[in-house]
VOPAGU-2260 file (C-alpha; in pm, 1 decimal, decimal comma):
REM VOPAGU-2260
SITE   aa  ch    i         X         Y         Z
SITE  UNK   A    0     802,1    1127,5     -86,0
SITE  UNK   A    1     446,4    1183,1      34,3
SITE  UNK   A    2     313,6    1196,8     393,0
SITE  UNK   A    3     126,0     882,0     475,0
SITE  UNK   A    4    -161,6    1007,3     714,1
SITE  UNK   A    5    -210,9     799,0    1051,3
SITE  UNK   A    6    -581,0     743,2    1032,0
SITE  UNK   A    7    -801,8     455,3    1122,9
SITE  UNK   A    8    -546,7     294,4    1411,1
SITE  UNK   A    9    -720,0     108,8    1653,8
SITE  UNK   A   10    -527,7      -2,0    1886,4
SITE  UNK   A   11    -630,1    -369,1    2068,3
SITE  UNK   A   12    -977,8    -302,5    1844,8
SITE  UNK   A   13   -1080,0     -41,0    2046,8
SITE  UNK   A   14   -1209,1     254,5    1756,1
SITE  UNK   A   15   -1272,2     534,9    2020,8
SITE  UNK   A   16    -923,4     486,9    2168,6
SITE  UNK   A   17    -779,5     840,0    2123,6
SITE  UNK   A   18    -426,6     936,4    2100,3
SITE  UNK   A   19    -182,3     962,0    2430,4
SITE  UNK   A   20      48,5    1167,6    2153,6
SITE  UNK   A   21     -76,7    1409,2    1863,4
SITE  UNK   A   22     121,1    1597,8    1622,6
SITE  UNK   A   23     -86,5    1817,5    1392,6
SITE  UNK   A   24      79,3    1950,7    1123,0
SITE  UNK   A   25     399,0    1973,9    1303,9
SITE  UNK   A   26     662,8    2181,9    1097,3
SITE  UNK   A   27    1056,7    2226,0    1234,6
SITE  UNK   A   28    1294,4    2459,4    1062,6
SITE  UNK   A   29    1679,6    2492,6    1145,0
SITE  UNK   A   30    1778,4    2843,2     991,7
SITE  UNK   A   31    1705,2    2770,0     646,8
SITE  UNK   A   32    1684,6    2400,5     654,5
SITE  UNK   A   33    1306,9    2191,9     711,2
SITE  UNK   A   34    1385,6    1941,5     973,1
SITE  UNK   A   35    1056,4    1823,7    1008,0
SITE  UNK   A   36     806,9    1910,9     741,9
SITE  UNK   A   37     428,3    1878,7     821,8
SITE  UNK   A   38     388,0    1666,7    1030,4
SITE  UNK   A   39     113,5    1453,3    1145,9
SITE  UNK   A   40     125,3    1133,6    1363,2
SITE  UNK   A   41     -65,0     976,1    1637,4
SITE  UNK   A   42      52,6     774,9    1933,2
SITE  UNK   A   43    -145,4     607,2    2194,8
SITE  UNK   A   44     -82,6     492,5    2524,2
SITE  UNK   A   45      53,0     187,6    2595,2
SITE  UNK   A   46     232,8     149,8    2263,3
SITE  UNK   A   47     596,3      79,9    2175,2
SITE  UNK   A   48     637,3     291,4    1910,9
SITE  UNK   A   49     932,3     282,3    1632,9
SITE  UNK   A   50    1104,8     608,8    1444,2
SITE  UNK   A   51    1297,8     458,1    1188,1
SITE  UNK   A   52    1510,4     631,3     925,5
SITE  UNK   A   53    1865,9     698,7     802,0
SITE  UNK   A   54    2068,7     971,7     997,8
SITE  UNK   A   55    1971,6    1316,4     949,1
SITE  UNK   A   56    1573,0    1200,2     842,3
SITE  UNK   A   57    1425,6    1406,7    1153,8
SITE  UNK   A   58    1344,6    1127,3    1419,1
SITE  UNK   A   59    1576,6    1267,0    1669,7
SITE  UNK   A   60    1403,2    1617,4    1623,5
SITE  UNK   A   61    1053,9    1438,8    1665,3
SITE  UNK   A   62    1172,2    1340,4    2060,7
SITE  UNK   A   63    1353,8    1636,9    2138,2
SITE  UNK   A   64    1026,5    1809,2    2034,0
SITE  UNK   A   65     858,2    1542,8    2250,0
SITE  UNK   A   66    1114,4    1595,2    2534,3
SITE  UNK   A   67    1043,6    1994,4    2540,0
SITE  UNK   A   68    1471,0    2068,5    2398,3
SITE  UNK   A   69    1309,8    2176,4    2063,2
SITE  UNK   A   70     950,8    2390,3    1993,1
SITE  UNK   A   71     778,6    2333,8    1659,5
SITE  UNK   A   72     775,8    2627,1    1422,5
SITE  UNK   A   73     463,5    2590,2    1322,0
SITE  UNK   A   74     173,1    2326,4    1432,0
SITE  UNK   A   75      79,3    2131,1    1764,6
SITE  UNK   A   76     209,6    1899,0    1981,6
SITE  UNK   A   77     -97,9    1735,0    2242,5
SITE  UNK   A   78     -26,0    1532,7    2515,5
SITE  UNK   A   79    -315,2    1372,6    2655,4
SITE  UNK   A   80    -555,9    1609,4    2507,8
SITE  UNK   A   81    -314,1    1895,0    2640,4
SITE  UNK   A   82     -85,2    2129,7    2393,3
SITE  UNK   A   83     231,2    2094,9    2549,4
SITE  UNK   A   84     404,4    2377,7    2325,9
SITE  UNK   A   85     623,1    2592,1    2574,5
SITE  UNK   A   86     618,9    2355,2    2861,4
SITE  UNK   A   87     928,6    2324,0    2998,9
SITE  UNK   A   88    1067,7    1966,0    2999,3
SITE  UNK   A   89    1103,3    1916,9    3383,1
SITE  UNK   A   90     679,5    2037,0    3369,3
SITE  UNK   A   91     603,1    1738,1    3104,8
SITE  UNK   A   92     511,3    1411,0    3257,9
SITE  UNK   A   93     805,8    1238,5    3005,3
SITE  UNK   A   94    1114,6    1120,7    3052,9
SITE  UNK   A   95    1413,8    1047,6    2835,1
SITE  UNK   A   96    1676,1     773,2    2822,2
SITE  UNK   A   97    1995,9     891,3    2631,7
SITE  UNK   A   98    2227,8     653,4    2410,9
SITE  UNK   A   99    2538,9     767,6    2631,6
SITE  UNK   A  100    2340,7     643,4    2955,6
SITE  UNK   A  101    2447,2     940,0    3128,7
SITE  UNK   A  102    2500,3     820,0    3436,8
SITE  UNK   A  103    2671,1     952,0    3766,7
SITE  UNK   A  104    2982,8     796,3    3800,3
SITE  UNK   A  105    3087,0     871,1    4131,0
SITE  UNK   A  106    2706,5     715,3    4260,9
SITE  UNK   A  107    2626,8     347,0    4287,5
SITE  UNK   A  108    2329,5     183,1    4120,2
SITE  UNK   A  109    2067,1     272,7    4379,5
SITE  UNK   A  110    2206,1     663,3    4394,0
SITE  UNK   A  111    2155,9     673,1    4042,0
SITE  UNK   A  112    1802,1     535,1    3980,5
SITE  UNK   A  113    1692,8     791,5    4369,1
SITE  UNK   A  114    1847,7    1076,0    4163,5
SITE  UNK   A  115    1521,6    1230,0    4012,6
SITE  UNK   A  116    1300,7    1112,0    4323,7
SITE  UNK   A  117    1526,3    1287,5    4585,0
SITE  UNK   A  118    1398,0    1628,2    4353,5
SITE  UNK   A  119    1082,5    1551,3    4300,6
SITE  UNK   A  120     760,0    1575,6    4529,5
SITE  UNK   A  121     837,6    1246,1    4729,2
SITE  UNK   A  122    1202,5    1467,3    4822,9
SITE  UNK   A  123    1105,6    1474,0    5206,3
SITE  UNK   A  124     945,8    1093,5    5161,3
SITE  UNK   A  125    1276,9     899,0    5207,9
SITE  UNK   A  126    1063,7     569,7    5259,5
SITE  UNK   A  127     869,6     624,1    4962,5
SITE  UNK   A  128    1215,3     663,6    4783,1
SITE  UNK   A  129    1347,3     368,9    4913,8
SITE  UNK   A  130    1021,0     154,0    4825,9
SITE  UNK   A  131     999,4     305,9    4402,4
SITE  UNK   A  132    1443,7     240,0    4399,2
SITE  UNK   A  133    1369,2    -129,3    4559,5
SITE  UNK   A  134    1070,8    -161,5    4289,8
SITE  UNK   A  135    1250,0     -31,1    3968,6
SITE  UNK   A  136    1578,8    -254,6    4076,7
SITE  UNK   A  137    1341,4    -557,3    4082,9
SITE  UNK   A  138    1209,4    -481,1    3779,5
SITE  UNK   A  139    1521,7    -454,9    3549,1
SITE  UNK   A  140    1709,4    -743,4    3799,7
SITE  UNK   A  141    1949,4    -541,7    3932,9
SITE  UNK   A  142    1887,2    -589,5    4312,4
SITE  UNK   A  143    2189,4    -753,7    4396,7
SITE  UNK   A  144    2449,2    -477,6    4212,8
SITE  UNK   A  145    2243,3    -188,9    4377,4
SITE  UNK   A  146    2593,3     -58,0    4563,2
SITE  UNK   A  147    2823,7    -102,9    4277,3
SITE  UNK   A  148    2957,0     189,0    4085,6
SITE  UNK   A  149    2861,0     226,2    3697,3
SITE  UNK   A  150    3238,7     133,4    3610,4
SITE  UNK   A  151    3154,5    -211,5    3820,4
SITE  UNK   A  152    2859,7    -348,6    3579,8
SITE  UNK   A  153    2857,1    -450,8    3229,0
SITE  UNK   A  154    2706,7    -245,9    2944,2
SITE  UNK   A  155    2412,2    -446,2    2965,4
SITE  UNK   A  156    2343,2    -368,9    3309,0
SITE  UNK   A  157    2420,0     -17,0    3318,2
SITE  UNK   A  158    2184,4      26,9    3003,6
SITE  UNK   A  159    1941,3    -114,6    3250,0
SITE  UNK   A  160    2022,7     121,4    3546,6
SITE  UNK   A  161    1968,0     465,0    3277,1
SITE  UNK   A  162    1603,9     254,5    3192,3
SITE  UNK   A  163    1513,0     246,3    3580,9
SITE  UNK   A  164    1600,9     587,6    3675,5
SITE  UNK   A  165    1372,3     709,9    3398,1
SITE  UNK   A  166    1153,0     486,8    3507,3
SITE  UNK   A  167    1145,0     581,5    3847,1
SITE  UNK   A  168     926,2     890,5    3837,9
SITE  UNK   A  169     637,2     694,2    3657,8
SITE  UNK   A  170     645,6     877,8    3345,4
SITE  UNK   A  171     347,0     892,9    3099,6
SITE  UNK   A  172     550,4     874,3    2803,2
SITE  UNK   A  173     960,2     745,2    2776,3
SITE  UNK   A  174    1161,9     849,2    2492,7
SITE  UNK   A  175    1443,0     584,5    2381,9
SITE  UNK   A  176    1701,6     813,1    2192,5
SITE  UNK   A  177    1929,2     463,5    1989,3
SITE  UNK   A  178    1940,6     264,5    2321,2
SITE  UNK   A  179    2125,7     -59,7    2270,8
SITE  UNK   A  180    2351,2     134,8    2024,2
SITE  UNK   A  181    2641,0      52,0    2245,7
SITE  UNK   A  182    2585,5    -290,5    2304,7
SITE  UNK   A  183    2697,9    -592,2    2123,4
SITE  UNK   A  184    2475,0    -800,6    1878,7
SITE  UNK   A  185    2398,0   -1044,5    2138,6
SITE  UNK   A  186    2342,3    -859,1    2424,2
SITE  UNK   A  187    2142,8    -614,0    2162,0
SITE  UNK   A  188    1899,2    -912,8    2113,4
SITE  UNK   A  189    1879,8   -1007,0    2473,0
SITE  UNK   A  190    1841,4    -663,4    2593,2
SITE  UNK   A  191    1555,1    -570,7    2319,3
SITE  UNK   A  192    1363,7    -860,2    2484,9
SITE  UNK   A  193    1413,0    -699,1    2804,8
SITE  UNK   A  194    1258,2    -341,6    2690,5
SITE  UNK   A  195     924,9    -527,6    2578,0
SITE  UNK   A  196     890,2    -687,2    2904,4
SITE  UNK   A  197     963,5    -442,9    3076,1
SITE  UNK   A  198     722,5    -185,8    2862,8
SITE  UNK   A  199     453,6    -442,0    2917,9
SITE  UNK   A  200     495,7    -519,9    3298,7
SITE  UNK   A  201     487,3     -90,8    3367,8
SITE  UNK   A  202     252,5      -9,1    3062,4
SITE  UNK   A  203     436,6     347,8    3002,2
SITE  UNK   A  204     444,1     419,7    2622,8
SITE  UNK   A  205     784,3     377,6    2471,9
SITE  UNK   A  206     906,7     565,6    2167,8
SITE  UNK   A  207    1183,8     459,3    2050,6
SITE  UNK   A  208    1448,3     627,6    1803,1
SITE  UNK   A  209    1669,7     373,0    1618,7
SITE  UNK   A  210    1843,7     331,7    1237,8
SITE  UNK   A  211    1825,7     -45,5    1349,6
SITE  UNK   A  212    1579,5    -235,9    1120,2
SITE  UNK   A  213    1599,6    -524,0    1273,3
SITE  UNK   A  214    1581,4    -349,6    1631,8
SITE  UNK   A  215    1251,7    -168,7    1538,2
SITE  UNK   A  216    1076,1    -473,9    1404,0
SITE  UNK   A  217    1143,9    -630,0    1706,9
SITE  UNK   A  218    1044,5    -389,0    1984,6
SITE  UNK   A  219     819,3    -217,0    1832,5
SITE  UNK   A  220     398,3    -209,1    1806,3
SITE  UNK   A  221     423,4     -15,8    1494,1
SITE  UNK   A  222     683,2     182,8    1345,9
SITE  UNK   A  223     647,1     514,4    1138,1
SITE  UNK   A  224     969,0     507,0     852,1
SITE  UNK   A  225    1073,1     832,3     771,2
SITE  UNK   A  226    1289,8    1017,8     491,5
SITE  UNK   A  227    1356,3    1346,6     451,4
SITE  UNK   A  228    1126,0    1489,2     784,6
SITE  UNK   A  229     839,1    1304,1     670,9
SITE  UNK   A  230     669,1    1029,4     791,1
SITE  UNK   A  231     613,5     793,4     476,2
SITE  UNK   A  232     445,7     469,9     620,9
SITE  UNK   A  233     325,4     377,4     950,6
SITE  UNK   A  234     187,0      65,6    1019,1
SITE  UNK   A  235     273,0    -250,9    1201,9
SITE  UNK   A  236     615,0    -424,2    1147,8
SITE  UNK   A  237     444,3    -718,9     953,1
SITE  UNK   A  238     257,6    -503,9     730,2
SITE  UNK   A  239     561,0    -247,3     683,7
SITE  UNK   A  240     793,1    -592,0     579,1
SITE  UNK   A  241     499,6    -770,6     377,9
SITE  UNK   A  242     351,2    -479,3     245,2
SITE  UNK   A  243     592,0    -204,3     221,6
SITE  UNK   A  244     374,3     155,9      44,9
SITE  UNK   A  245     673,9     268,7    -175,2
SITE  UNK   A  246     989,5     163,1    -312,4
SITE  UNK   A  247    1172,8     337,0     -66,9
SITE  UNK   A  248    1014,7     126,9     234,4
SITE  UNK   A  249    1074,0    -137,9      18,7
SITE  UNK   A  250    1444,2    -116,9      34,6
SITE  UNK   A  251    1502,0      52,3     338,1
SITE  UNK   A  252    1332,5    -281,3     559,7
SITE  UNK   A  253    1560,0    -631,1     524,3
SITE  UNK   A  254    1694,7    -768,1     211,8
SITE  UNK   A  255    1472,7    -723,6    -115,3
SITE  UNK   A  256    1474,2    -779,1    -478,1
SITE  UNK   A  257    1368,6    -504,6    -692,1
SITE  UNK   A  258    1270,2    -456,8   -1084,1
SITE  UNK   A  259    1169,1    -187,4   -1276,3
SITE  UNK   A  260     907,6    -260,2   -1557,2
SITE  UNK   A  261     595,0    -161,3   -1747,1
SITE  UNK   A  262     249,1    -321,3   -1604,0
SITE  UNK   A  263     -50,7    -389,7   -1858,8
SITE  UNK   A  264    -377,2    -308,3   -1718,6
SITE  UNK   A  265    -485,1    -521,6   -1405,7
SITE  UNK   A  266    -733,8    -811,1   -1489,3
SITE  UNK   A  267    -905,1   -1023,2   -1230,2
SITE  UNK   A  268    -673,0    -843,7    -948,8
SITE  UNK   A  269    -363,0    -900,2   -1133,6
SITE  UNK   A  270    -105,7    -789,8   -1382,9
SITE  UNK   A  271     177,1    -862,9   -1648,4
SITE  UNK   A  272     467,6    -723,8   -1567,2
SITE  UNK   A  273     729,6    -674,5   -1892,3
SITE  UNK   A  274    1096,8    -541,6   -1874,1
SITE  UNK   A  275    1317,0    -391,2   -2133,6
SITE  UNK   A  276    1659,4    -637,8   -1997,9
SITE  UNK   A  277    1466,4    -964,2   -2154,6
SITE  UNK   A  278    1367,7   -1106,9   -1800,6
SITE  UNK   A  279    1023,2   -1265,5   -1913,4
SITE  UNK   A  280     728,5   -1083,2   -1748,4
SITE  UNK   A  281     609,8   -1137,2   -1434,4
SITE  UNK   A  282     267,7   -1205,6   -1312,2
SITE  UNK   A  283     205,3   -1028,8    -966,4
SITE  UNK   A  284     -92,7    -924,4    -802,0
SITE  UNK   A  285    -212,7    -546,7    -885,9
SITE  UNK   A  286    -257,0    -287,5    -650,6
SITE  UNK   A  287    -605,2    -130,1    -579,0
SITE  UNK   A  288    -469,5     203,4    -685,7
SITE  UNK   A  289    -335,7     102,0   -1040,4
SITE  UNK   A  290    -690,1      95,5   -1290,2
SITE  UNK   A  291    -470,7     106,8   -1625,8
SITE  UNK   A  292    -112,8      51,1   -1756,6
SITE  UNK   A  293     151,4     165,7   -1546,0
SITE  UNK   A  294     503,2     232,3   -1505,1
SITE  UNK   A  295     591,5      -3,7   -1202,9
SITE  UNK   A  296     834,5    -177,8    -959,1
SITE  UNK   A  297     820,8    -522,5    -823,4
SITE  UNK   A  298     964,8    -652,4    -557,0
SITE  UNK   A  299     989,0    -970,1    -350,4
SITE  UNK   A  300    1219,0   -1089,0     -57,6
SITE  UNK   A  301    1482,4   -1330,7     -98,7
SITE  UNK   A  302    1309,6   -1611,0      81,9
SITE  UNK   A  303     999,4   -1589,0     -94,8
SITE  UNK   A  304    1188,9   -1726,8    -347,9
SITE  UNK   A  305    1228,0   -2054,6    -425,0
SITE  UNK   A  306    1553,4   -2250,9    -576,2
SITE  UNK   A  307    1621,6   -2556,7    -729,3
SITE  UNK   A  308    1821,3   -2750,1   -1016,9
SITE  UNK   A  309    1491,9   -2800,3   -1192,7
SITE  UNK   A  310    1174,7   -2612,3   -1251,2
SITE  UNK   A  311     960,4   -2676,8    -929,8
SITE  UNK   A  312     664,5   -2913,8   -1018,3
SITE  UNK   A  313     448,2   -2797,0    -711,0
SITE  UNK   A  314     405,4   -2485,6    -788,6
SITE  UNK   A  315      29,4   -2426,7    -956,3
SITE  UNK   A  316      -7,3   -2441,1   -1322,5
SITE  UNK   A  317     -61,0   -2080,4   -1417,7
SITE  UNK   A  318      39,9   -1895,5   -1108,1
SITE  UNK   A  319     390,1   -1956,7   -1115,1
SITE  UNK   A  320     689,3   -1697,2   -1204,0
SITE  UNK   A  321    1018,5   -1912,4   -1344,5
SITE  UNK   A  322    1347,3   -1870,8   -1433,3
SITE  UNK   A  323    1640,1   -2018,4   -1505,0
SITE  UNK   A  324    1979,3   -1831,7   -1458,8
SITE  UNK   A  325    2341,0   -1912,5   -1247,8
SITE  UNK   A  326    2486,2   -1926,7    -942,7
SITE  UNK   A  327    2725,9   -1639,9    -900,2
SITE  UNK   A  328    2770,6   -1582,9    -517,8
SITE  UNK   A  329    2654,0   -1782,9    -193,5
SITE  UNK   A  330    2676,9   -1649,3     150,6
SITE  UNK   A  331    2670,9   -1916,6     398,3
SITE  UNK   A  332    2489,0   -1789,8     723,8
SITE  UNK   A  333    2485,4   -2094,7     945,1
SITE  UNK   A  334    2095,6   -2134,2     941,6
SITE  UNK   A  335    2018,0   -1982,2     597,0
SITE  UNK   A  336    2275,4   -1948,9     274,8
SITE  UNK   A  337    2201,8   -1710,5      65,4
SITE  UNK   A  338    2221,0   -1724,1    -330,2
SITE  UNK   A  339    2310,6   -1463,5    -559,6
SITE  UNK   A  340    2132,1   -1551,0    -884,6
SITE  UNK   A  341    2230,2   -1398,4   -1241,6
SITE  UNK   A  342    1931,8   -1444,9   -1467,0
SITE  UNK   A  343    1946,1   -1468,8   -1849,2
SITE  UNK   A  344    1892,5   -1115,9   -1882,5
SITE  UNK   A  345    2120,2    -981,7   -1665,0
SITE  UNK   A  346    1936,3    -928,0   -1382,2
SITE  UNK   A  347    2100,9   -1054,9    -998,2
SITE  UNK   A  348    1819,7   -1229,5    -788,5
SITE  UNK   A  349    1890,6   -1263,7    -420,8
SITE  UNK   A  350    1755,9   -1579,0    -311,8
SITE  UNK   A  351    1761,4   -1721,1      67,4
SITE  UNK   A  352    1670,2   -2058,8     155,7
SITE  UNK   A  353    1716,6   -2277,4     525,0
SITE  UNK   A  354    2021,0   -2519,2     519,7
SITE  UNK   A  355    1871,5   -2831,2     630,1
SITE  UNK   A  356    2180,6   -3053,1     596,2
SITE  UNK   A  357    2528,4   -2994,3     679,3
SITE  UNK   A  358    2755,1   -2720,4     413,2
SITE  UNK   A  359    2987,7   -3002,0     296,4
SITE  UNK   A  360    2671,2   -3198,3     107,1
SITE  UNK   A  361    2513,8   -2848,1     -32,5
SITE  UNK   A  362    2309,7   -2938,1    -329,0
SITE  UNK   A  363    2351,8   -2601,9    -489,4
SITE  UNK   A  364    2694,0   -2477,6    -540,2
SITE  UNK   A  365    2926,0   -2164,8    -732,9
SITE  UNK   A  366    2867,4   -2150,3   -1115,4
SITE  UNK   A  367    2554,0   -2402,0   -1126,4
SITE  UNK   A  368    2270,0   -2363,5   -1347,7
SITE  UNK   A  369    1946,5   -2331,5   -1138,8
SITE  UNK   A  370    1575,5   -2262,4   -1200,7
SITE  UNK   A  371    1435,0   -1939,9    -938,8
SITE  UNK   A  372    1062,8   -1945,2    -869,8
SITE  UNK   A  373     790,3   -1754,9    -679,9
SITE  UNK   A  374     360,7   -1762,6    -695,5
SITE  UNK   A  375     211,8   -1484,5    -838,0
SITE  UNK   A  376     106,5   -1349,6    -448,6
SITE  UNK   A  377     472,1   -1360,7    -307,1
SITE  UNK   A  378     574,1    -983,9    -377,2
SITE  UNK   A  379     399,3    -654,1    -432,5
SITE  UNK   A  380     436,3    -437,1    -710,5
SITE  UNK   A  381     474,3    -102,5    -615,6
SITE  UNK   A  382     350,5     218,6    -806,9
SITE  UNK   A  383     562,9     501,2    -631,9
């Protein structure tokens, strides 16, 4: 998988914004093993920025090279202009909230956000300490458990404590190693609301280390997806889910449907898609890079799909991709159901659509012949 270079971000349209964060051909080896291979990335100030990636892809090296645990073996790191290669981690104007919290058991709330200022130059300042503890508690709404002990809160709140104490010391940068990890799906949600308020109200860049798709869409400014030590998109969560760069991307972000065919040459901006399993072709829009026939993969999500007992009569004459096939799975998700779709080639569809009356009067049902449609624009064929 190839590097996708960060080039040409301008962040809230401003073109001579320059980076808060620049890797430049940043390479980490482990013994024999390439944790991190070439890389380059900017981030700029003010950002919430996603790494997102299976275990073992690198983005936990990334902040502990960030944090100042881990030195490249080869390239630059620049912070603010400055190479920050052999400063030592309590020297770097960053900060770093772990997934375990790490907090002090035996202190209360307010001990544990002071920590850091009672050793840092505002030691001697015990009103200035008391002012930035009042401050960061107000912030993340946690004035009135400031004298309980960590065991005395819920996981919610003490994630909230660990984000105030590295808060506390007004950090340029704050690294997010899989925050929410040990929270609950709903308190997940809630709290990843929290973050981006918070981010927002204190304008400190966040970078934030997660496996959580959905987490990383949601927080995030832009996210770089990695694989293997490389970065191999970057780009804002719409355009990453819309307009994935790669088949991997593809798959990796949400739910997708994926085929594997031959594409003729484009013509007017599009092409015809043919496939060996007897799935008729598919008309798609071409990409800019593809000037002759090509060896492809196309690939829409499930709710850009459209399902019915009949062929849809809206859709325009020309533009439209359909199919009939059968109903071989439904998944009933309380405000969507999604279909699994057999085709008559073989192929399974994945189709998701909103349930606008109640399950018991479900129009589409197990083992029912249906007709699957979708425009020519609604997914991107992919050349790598």
């Amino acid at each position: 998988m190839e590097i996708q270079e960060n080039t040409g971000f301008a962040p809230w349209g401003d073109p001579e914004a320059k980076p808060l964060i620049r890797f430049q051909n940043v390479t980490k080896r482990f013994g024999t093993f390439t944790a991190i291979d070439n890389l380059t990335l900017d981030i700029y100030a003010r950002e919430f920025f996603a790494l997102l990636g299976p275990s073992g892809c690198g983005k936990t090296t990334i902040m502990r090279m960030l944090a100042g645990f881990e030195d490249p073996s080869e390239g630059e790191i620049f912070l603010d202009g400055e190479n920050i290669a052999g400063v030592p981690p309590n020297r770097r104007p960053v900060n770093m909230m772990f997934q375990s919290y790490a907090l002090f058991p035996h202190l209360s709330v307010w001990d544990n956000i002071a920590f850091g200022l009672r050793r840092s130059e505002m030691a001697r300042d015990k009103t200035r300490i008391a002012a930035r503890v009042e401050e960061m508690l107000k912030l993340t709404r946690l004035e009135k458990f400031a004298r309980r002990k960590p065991h005395q809160i819920s996981g919610g709140q003490r994630q909230r404590v660990a984000l105030a104490r590295s808060l506390a010391k007004a950090p340029r940068l704050l690294l997010l190693d899989e925050p929410l990890g040990a929270l609950d799906k709903k308190l997940r949600q809630e709290t990843q609301f929290e973050l981006m308020d918070i981010q927002e109200r204190t304008g400190t860049t966040f970078v934030i280390v997660t496996h959580d798709q959905e987490e990383a869409m949601t927080v995030a400014s832009r996210v770089a997806v990695m694989d293997h030590g490389k970065i191999v998109q970057v780009d804002t969560p719409a355009t990453i889910y819309e307009a994935p760069n790669s088949v991997y991307v593809a798959d990796f972000i949400g739910e997708i449907n994926i085929f594997k065919g031959h594409a003729s040459p484009p013509r007017d901006g599009f092409c015809e898609i043919a496939f060996a399993e007897g799935l008729a072709p598919i008309r798609a829009r071409a990409p800019e890079e593809m000037q002759g026939e090509a060896e492809v993969s196309f690939a829409i999500r499930p709710e850009k799909v459209l399902i019915g007992p009949e062929r849809p009569p809206e859709l325009p004459e020309g533009r439209a991709n359909a199919y009939r096939g059968k109903v071989i799975d439904i998944a009933y998700l309380g405000n969507i159901s999604t279909y699994h779709v057999e085709l008559a080639g073989g192929q399974k569809v994945k189709v998701q659509a909103a349930n606008t009356r109640r399950i018991q009067r479900r129009t589409i049902t197990w083992e029912q012949e249906v007709w699957i449609s979708f425009t020519d624009t609604a997914g991107v064929v992919l050349t790598r």
